[in-house]
N, C-alpha and C positions, 0 to 999 in steps of 0.2 A: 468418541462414539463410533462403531464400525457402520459401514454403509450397509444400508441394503437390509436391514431388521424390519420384515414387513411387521403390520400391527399384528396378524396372527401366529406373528413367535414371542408375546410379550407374556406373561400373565396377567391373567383376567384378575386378580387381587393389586396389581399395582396400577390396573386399569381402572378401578374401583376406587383405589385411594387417588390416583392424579384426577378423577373427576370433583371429587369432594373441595368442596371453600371457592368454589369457583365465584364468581364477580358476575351480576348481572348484565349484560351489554348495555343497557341505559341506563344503567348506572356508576358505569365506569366513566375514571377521570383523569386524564393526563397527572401523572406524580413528578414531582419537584420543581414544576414549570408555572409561572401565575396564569400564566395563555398561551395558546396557540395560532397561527393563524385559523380561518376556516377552511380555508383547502387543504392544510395538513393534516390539519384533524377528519377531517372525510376521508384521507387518506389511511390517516390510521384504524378508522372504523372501514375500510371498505372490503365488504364480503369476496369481490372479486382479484383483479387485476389492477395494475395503473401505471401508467408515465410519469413521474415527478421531472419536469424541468426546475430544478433548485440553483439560484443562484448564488455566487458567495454572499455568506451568513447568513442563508436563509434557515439556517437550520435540519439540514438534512439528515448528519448522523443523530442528531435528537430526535425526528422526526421516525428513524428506522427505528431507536431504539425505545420510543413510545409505544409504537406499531408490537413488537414483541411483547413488549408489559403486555397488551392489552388482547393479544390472543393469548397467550398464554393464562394471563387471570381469567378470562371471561370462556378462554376454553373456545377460542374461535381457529386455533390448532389443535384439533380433537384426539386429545394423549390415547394412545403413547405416540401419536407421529411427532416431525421435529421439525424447525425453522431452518432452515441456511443461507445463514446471509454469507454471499461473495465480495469479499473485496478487492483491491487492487495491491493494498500494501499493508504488511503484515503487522503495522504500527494500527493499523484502523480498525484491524479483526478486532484486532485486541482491545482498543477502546470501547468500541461496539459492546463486546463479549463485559470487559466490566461494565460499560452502562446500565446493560441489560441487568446484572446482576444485582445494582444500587437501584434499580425502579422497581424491582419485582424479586430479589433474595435471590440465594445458591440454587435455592434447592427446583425452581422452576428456572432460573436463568441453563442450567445443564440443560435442557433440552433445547439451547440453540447453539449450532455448529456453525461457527464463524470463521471462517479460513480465507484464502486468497482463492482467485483462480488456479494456479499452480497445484495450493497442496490438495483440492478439490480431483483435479483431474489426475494426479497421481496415485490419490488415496483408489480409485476407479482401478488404475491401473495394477498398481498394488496389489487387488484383491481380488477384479477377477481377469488378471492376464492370462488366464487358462481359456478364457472364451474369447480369443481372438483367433481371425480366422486360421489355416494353416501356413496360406503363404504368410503369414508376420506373425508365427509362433517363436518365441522365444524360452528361456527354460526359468526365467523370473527373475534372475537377480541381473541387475540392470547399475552403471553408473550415471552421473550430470555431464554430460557434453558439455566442452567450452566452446564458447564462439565461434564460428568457421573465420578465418582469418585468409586474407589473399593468398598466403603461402600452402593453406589447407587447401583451399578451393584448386589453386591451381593443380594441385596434386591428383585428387578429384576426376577434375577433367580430362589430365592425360591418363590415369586408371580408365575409366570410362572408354574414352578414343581406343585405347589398345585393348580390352577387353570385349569390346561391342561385339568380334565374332568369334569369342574365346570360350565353351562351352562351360557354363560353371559360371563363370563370371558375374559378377552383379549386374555389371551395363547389359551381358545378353539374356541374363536370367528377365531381368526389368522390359527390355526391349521385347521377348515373347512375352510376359505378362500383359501387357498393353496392344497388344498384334499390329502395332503400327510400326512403320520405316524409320528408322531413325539412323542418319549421317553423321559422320565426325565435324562435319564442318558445323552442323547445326547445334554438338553441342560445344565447341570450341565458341562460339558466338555468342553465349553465355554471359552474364555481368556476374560478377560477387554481389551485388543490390540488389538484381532482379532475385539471383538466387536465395537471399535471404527475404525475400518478402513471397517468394512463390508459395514460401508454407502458407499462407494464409488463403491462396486458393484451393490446392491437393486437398483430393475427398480419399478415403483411403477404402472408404465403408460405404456405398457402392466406391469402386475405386475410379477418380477423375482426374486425369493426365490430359493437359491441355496444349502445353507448352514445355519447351526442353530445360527449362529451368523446374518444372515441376519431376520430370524426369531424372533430372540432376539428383533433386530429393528421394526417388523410390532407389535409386542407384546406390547411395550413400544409407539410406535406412537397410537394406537387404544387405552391404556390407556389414553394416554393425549390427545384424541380426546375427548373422551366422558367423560372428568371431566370438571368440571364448567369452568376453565380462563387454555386454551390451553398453553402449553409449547412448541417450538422448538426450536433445534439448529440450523445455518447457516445451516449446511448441509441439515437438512430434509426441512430446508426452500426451500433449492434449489430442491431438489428432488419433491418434494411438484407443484415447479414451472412448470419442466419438464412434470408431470404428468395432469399436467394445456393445459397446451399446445399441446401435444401430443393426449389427448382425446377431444381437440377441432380446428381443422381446422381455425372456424370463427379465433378465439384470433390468432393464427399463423397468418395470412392474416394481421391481423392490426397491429402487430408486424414488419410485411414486410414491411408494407406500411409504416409504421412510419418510420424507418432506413434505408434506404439505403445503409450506409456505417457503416460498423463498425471495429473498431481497439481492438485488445486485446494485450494489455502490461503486460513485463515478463510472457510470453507464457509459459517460460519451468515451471514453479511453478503453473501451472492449475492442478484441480485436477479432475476426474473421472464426478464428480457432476456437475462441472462447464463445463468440456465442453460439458457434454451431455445436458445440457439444451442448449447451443447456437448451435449444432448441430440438434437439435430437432428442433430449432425455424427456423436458417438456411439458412440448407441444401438444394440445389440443387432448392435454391431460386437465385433471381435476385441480390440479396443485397450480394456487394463485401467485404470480407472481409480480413484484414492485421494484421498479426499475429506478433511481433515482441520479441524475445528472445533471449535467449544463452544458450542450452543444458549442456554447460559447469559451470553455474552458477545454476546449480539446487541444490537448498539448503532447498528445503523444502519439501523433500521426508516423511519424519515424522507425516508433516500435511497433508498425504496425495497428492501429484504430482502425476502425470500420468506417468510413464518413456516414455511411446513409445508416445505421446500426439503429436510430432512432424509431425508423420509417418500418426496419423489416422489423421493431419490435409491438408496433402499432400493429401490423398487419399480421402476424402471429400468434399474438396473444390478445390482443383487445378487440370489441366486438360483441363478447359475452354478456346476458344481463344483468351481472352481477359486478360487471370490470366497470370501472369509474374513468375509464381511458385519460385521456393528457390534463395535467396539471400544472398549471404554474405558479411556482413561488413565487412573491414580490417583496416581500416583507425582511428589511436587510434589520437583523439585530447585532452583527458585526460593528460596522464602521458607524463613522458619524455622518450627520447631513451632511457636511461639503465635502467629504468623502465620497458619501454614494450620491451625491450631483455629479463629480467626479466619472464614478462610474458607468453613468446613466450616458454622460456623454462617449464615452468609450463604446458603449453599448451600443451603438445606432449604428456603428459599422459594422457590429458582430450581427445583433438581429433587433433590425427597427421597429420589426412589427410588435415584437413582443413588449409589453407593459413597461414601463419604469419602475426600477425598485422605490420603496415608500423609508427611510429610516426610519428606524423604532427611536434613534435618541438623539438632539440636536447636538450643533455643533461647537463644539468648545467658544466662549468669548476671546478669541483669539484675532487677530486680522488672519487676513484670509492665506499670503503668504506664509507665515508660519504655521498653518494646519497643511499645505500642500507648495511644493514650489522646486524649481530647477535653480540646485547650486551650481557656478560658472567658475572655474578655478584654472587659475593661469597655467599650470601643468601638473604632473602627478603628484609631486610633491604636495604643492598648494590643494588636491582635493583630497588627498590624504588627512592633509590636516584640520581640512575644513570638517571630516567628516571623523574623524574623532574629537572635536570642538560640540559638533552636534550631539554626540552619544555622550561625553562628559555631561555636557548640558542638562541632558534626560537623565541621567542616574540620580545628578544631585537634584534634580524635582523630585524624584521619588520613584522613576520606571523603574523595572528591576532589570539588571541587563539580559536578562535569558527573555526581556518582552520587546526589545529591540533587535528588527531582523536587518542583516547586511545580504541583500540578494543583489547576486549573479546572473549573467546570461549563461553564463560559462568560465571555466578555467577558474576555477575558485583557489587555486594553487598557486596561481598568478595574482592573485590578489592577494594573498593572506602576505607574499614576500613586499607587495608594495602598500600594505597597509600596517607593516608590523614597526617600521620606528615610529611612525605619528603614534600607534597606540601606545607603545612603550612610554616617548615622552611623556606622555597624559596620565603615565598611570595608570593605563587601562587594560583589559584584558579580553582578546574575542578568541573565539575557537574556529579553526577551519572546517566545520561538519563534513566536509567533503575526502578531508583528509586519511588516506589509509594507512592503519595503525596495524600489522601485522599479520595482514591478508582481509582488512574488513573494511568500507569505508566507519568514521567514529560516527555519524548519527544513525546508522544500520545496528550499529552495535549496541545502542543504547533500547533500541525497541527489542534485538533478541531475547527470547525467553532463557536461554540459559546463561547470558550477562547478567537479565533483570533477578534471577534467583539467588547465583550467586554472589551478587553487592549487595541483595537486601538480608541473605545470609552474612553477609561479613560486617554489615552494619548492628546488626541485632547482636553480634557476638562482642561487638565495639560501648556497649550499654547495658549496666548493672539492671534497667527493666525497659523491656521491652515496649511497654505501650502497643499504639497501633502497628508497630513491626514486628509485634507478636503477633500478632493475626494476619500478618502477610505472611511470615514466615509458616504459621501452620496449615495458611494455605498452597502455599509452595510445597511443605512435605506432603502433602495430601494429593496434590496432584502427582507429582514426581511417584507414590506410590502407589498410584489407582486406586486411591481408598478417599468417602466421601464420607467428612466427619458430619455431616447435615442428614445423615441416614442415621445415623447410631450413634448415641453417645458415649458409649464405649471406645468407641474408633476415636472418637476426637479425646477421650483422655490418654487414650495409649498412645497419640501423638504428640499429644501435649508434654505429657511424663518424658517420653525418647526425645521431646526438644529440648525439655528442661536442664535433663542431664549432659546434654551435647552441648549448650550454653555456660552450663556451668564448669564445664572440665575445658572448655575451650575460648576463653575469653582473651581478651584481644587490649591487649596494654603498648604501649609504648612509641616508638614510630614504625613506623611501614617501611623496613627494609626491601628492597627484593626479597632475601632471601626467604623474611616474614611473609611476603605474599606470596610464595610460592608454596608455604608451608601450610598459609592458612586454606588454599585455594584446593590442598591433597587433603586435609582434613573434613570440609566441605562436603568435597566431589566422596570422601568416602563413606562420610554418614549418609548422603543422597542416595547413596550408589550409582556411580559413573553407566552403568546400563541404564538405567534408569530414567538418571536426565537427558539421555539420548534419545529415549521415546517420547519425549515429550511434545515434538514438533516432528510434523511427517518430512520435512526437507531435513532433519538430521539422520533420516535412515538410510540412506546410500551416500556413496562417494565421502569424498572428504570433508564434507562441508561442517559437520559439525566440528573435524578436530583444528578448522580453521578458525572457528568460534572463538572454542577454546584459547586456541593460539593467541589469536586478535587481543580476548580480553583479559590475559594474565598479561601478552606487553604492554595493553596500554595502562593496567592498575601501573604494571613497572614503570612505564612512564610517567605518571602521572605523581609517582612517589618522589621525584628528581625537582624540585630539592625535596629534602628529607622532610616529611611533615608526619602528625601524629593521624593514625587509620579514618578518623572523620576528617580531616580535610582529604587525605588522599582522596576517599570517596566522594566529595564533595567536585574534586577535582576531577574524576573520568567522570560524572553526572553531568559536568559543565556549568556548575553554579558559581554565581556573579559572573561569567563570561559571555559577551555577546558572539551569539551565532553570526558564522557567513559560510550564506548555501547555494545554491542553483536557485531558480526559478522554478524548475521542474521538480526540485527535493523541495520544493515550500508548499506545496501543494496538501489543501488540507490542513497546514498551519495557518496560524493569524499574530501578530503583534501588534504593539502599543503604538510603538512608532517603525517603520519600514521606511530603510535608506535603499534606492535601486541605483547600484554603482554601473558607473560606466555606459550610460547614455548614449550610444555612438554605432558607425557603420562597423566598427573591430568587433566590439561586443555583440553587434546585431549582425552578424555578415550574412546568418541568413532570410534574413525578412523577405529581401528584393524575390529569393528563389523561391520563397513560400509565403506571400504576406497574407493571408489568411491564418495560418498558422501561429505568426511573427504575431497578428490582431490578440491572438489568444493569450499568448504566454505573456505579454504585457498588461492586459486583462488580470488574469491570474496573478502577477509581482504585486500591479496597484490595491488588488479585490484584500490583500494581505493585512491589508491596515487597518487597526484599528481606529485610531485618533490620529494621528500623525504621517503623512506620505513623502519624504524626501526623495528626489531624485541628481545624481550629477555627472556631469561633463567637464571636461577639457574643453578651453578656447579654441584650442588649437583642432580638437577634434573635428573628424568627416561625419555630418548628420543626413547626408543627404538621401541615402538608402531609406531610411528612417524619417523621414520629414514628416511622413501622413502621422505618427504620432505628437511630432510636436505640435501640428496644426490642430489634431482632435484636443490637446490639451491646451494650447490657446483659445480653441474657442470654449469651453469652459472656465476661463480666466485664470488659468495657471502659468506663474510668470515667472522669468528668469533672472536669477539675482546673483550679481558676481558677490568672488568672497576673496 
C-alpha cells in the first residue's frame, strides 16, 4: 500500500462499502481465544493510546493482533485510513499480518501495513526524497551500506584530516555547515563505537552536531551524497526519513491521514532513530498509538536501544482522555508454574516492583529437577553427550525436535562442531540456524518472502492435489501480481486457471538433482515473473540484497539435496523438519519451545555480563522465558562461573539444582 493516500484521495463508493457490516463495539468479541486477560482486553478496546509492558507469554502479538480485528470490524479505524503496525523482525510482520488475516479475512486484514522499522522508513524515503532539504538532496536511486569496519573508518578520518581545509571537501563543506572549529586532532580522537552509535543522536532536521563523532557522520553522509550511486545504512536511512518529514508538514499530514492506528512491537529494543522518526510523524496528532514490550527483555542495547524510550513514550503520547496509559501484563500462558516461579525469581532483579506473573497452566507431575536443572559434565565431550541423551529423550516422549530449542550466548558455529558427533552417535539431527548458507544466515532465510514463495511453489508442484497449498500458492500469485482475488471473482478464476496449467505442465517427479532445482527454480521465477517477486518486499528494491536471496536459497535447496532424496524430503529438509534448532539467545527472541537446553553456562560464554550485567540480567531472562515445560541448562566442571555467579545464586534461590551427569 503506498504511503501517504490521505482519506480524500479514496472514493466515496469504496468509503461507503468499507463502512458497511461493521460490528457494534459492545458487541464485539475476541476471535479464536476462550479469554483474555482484563488489561489486554482494555487494551484492545481502548479509544486512545497505551503502554503494554508484556512479559514473556503474556501474549502480546495476540494481543496486537485482537486489537486490529477489532478496529477494523467495529470501524474504530475509520476506512479508508490504515493500521501500521512496526516491528523489529521481518518474521513478526509477517506473523502479525497473517494473524490479522485468520481473526478478521483478506479482505479487511489489507488495510493493515505491517512492516519492520527499516522498510517503514525507507518506504518514506523512497517516495518522497524530493522533499528533502537541498544540502542532502540526492538524485534517488541510492544503495545498502555495509557496516563501517575499522579499515573503512580509519579511512574516513584521514579523508576528513586532509580535507578539512580543502574547498569542496566533505570535512570542509560539513565544517561550514555547522559554523563551528573543528581540529584534526579532535577528530583523529574518535573511536570506531563512539562512531557507530553517534547515529543515534545526529538531528539532521533541524540539524544537531554535538560531538565529532557526530560530525564524522555529516562528513561521510555528504560524501555519499555527492558520488555517483548513493550509499546508506538503515540508520541514516531512517535519519534521512525524520529529516523528510520534519521539514515538511505537507508529508506529515498524509502520513496522519493514512494511519490512524499504529502499534510498535518489542518497544523496549527501539532505538534513538526509530523512535524519533515516529514521534516526528506522531506527536500530538490524532492517530493513536500502542506500544507493547518488556523493559526487562532489552537485549539489544549494543544495536543501539533507547534505555529510557519507555518514559519519553509516556510523556509524548500518553495524557490524553482517551489514552489508557501503562499496562501490565501478568498473566504467563507460555510456560508452566515452576517455570514461571522460575522466572518470577529472575524477575526481582530485573524489576521488583512490578507484579509477579500468575501461570495460566500448572506444572507437569514431574520432580522438580527434571522440569528445570543445571547439568554438570566432566568436559565437552561429556556435555555433548549428556545433551543429546536429553533431546533423544524428548523425541521419543513425543516432542517434536523443531519444539526443542539449543540456545547460545554466542558462536553458534562453535557449537554446532562440538555438538555434531554426540548428535551423530544418537542418531540425531540439529541444524545450526545461525549458519550462512550462501550469503544468508539459514533461519533469515526461512522467514524470507521470496524463499517462503518459492518452496511452497515447488511443493505444490511436488503434489498431484494441492489441498491447502493450493490456497497458499494462489495467494502467492496474487500477491506477486498486485491483483486481489477477494475483490473479484473473476480475478481469482483467472488465477486459479494460470495456476492450474503451470501445475500441470510442470510437475515435479523424481529426486532433486541440482541440476532439477535449478531448473525447477527458472521455471518458477518465470511464471512469477522474476520483476515481480522482486517487488514484493521493499528491502528487495536496491542493492543486491534480493539477488543474494536468491543465491542463499537455490544453495541451500542445493544443499539440502546431498544426499540425493526425492523433492518432499529435500523440502522437508531446508524447512528444518525433524531437526533440532541451535541459535543465539538474541535469534530466539519471540520464539518459545517445548523443552530449551541453554549451553554453556560459563564466564567464555558469558564474557560480557561483568561489562554490562544489566544487560547480561536480560538476555538470560529472555533464554529461560523460552520454555515451555522443560528448562535445561549446562556447564563444564571444569568451567569459570564466577563473572556469572549472581545467576547461579538467583537460581538457587529458587531451587534450581545442580546435577552432575
Amino acid at each position: 500500500m503506498p504511503l501517504g493516500l490521505a482519506a480524500a484521495d479514496r472514493p466515496r463508493a469504496r468509503l461507503a462499502r468499507g463502512a458497511a457490516g461493521m460490528i457494534d463495539r459492545q458487541a464485539w468479541k475476541p476471535i479464536g481465544v476462550a479469554a483474555m486477560e482484563a488489561a489486554a482486553l482494555d487494551t484492545v478496546r481502548v479509544r486512545g493510546s497505551a503502554l503494554v509492558v508484556a512479559g514473556p507469554g503474556t501474549g502480546k502479538t495476540e494481543l496486537l493482533g485482537q486489537r486490529a480485528a477489532y478496529l477494523l470490524q467495529t470501524g474504530g479505524c475509520i476506512f479508508p485510513r490504515r493500521i501500521l503496525a512496526i516491528s523489529f523482525k521481518r518474521d513478526a510482520a509477517s506473523n502479525l499480518r497473517d494473524r490479522v488475516e485468520r481473526r478478521c479475512g483478506p479482505a479487511l486484514a489489507r488495510r493493515l501495513d505491517s512492516m519492520t522499522f527499516d522498510a517503514f522508513a525507507k518506504q518514506i524515503l523512497d517516495r518522497f526524497w524530493p522533499a528533502l532539504p537541498a544540502h542532502l538532496a540526492f538524485k534517488g536511486a541510492y544503495g545498502i551500506a555495509p557496516f563501517v569496519n575499522n579499515a573503512a573508518f580509519s579511512d574516513l578520518q584521514r579523508s576528513a584530516t586532509w580535507g578539512l581545509y580543502q574547498e569542496g571537501h566533505p570535512a570542509h563543506w560539513a565544517k561550514a555547515l555547522i559554523g563551528k572549529d573543528v581540529t584534526t586532532s579532535g577528530i583523529n580522537g574518535v573511536t570506531l563505537d563512539a562512531f557507530n552509535k553517534s547515529i543515534q543522536a545526529l538531528r539532521l532536521e533541524p540539524l544537531t552536531i554535538t560531538d565529532y563523532a557526530q560530525y564524522l557522520q555529516l562528513v561521510q553522509l555528504r560524501a555519499t551524497l555527492t558520488s555517483p550511486t548513493p550509499q546508506f545504512g538503515f540508520a541514516m536511512i531512517g535519519r534521512l526519513a525524520q529529516a523528510i518529514v520534519a521539514g515538511n508538514p505537507q508529508v506529515r499530514r498524509a502520513l496522519c491521514a493514512t494511519y490512524g492506528q499504529v502499534f510498535l512491537d518489542e518497544f523496549q529494543d527501539t532505538t534513538s532513530v526509530q523512535y524519533d522518526l515516529i514521534a516526528t510523524i506522531f506527536k500530538g496528532t490524532e492517530t493513536s498509538l500502542v506500544a507493547v514490550g518488556d523493559d526487562k527483555q532489552r537485549i539489544m542495547g549494543w544495536a543501539g536501544a533507547r534505555e529510557d524510550v519507555f518514559a519519553a513514550f509516556s510523556a509524548d503520547f500518553l495524557g490524553g482522555p482517551d489514552d489508557l496509559g501503562r499496562v501490565v501484563l501478568t498473566q504467563n500462558f507460555r510456560s508452566n508454574a515452576r517455570i514461571v516461579e522460575i522466572l518470577n525469581g529472575l524477575k526481582q532483579r530485573l524489576a521488583p516492583s512490578e507484579p509477579d506473573f500468575i501461570a495460566a497452566r500448572p506444572a507437569p507431575n514431574l520432580p522438580s529437577a527434571e522440569i528445570c536443572s543445571i547439568l554438570v559434565a566432566d568436559d565437552e565431550d561429556a556435555e555433548a553427550a549428556a545433551v543429546a541423551k536429553r533431546v533423544a529423550a524428548a523425541i521419543k516422549s513425543g516432542v517434536d525436535p523443531r519444539q526443542i530449542g539449543l540456545l547460545v550466548r554466542q558462536k553458534a558455529n562453535d557449537w554446532e562442531a562440538r555438538l555434531s558427533a554426540a548428535f551423530s552417535a544418537a542418531g540425531l539431527a540439529f541444524r545450526n540456524e545461525d549458519r550462512d548458507v550462501g550469503g544468508a544466515a539459514i533461519q533469515d532465510l526461512m522467514t524470507e518472502a521470496y524463499s517462503r514463495v518459492v518452496v511452497d511453489m515447488l511443493e505444490l508442484l511436488c503434489r498431484r492435489h494441492g489441498g491447502v497449498l493450493w490456497t497458499t500458492a494462489l495467494s502467492h500469485l496474487a500477491t506477486v501480481a498486485g491483483l486481489s482475488p477477494d475483490d473479484d471473482p473473476e480475478i481469482e478464476r483467472v488465477l486459479a486457471l494460470s495456476l492450474a496449467d503451470f501445475h500441470d505442465a510442470h510437475r515435479l517427479t523424481g529426486l532433486a538433482t541440482p541440476a532439477a532445482i535449478e531448473a525447477a527454480l527458472g521455471q518458477i521465477e518465470s511464471f512469477l515473473q522474476l520483476p515481480r517477486l522482486k517487488s514484493i518486499m521493499p528491502q528487495y528494491a536496491v542493492g543486491d540484497f534480493f539477488e543474494r536471496i536468491r543465491s542463499a536459497t537455490k544453495a541451500f535447496l542445493i544443499e539440502c539435496a546431498k544426499p540425493a532424496g526425492s523433492w518432499l524430503e529435500v523440502i522437508a529438509r531446508f524447512r528444518g523438519e525433524g531437526q533440532t534448532p541451535l541459535l543465539t539467545i538474541t535469534k530466539s527472541k519471540g520464539l518459545e519451545y517445548d523443552l530449551v537446553i541453554l549451553l554453556g553456562l560459563n564466564d567464555d560464554q558469558w564474557w560480557s555480563f561483568s561489562k554490562n550485567p544489566a544487560e547480561g540480567r536480560s538476555v538470560f531472562f529472555v533464554a529461560a522465558s523460552r520454555a515451555r515445560d522443560r528448562l535445561l541448562m549446562t556447564r563444564c566442571g571444569t568451567d569459570r562461573n564466577a563473572s556469572i555467579a549472581e545467576i547461579f545464586h538467583a537460581l538457587a534461590a529458587v531451587g534450581v539444582t545442580q546435577q552432575k551427569v
